[in-house]
N, C-alpha and C positions, 0 to 999 in steps of 0.2 A: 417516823417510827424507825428505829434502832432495825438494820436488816436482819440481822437475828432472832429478834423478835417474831417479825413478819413469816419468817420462814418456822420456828417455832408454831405459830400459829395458825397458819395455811396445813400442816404437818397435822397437827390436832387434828384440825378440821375435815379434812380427809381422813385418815387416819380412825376416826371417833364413830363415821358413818358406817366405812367398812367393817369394821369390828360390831357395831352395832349390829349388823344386816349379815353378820356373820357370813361376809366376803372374802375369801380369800384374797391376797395382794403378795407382790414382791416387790418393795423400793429396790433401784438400778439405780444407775448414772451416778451424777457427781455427791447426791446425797449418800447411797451405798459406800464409794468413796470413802466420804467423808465418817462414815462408820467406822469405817476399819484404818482408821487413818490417817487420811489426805489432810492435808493442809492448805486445803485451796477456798477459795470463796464458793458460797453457794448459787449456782444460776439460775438451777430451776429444781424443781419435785420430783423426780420421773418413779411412775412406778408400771406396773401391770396387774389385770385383773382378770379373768378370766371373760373369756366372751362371750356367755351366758349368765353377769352377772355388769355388763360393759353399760347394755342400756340403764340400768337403775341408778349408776354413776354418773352418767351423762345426764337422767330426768335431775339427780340429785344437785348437781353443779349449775343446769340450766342457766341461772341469773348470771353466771362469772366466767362464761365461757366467750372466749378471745378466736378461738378458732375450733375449725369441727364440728361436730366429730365426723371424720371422714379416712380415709386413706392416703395418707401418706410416701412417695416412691421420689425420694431422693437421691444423691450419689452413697447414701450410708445406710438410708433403711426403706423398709417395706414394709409399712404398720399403719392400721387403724389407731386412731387417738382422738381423743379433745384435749385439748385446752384450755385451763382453768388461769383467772386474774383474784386470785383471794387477798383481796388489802393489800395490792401491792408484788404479793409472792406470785412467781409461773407454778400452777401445779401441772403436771401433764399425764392423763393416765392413757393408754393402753392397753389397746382387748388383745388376747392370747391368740385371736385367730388370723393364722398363716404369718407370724412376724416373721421378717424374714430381714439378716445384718450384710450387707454387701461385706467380705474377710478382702480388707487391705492387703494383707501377707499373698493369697493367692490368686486374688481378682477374681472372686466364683461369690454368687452368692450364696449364703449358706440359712437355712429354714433355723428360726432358735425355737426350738421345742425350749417351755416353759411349765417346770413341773412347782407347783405351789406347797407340796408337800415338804420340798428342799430349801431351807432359807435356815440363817441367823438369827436371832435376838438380839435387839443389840437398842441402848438406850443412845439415843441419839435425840437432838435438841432437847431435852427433857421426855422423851417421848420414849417408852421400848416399843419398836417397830420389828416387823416382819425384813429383812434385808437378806437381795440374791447371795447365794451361797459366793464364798471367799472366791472357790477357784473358777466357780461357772464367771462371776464379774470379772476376774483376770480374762478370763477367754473370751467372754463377749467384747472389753477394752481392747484385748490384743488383735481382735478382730477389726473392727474400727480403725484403730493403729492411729488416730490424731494426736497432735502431740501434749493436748490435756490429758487424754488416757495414759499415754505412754508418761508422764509425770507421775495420775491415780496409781500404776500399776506399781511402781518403783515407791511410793510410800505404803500400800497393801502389802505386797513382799518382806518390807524391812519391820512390820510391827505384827 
């Protein structure tokens, strides 16, 4: 299957439930991106959901979950997740409670308050989606500072 497709369809899928269940969400990462822009290939799903709404995503995915749900504390973040395998597609969603972005720029970690009020529309793979506001994804990227962000940010800027 065409990876287009699959991301497409992993996107629905998610995307169909939350809205159903009238869950708030914020698509991030390289899908957000690719909203506003990017021209880069898709690698995974990312989104957030709030953390009172995190279990009923996790019952909901059960069967397609690769990893998690659990905590996460890498060199770059400090988050609660699972991980979803839908046909193929990475989805990954993210509870709201305590995320916290290690900021490259100042070597501090920094707490991302995540307000679900504040997002985008934006029709991405077929899909109009919820996606993090323009400048908060510049800041969350420049925080990160890897050099797929620092590419996202440089196509977000220029469109």
């Amino acid at each position: 299957m065409e990876t287009r497709v699959k991301s497409a369809e992993a996107l629905k899928w998610i995307v169909d439930f939350l809205e159903a269940n009238s869950i708030p969400y914020l698509i991030c990462g390289g899908l957000a991106a690719i909203a506003y822009g990017s021209q880069r290939s898709l690698h995974d799903i990312d989104l957030y959901v709030p953390d009172k709404n995190y279990k009923s995503v996790v019952d909901f995915g059960r069967q397609f979950i690769t990893y998690g749900p659990e905590r996460a504390i890498n060199s770059q973040w400090n988050v609660e997740y699972v991980q979803f395998n839908y046909n193929g597609q990475k989805v990954e969603v993210g509870s709201s409670n305590n995320v916290q972005v290690y900021d490259s720029t100042r070597n501090e970690w920094h707490k991302k308050d995540l307000d679900f009020n504040i997002y985008t529309q934006v029709n991405v793979l077929g899909k109009i989606v919820r996606v993090m506001d323009k400048q908060q994804l510049i800041s969350y990227k420049t925080m990160l500072g890897r050099d797929v962000d620092k590419i996202d940010i440089q196509y977000i800027e220029n469109t």
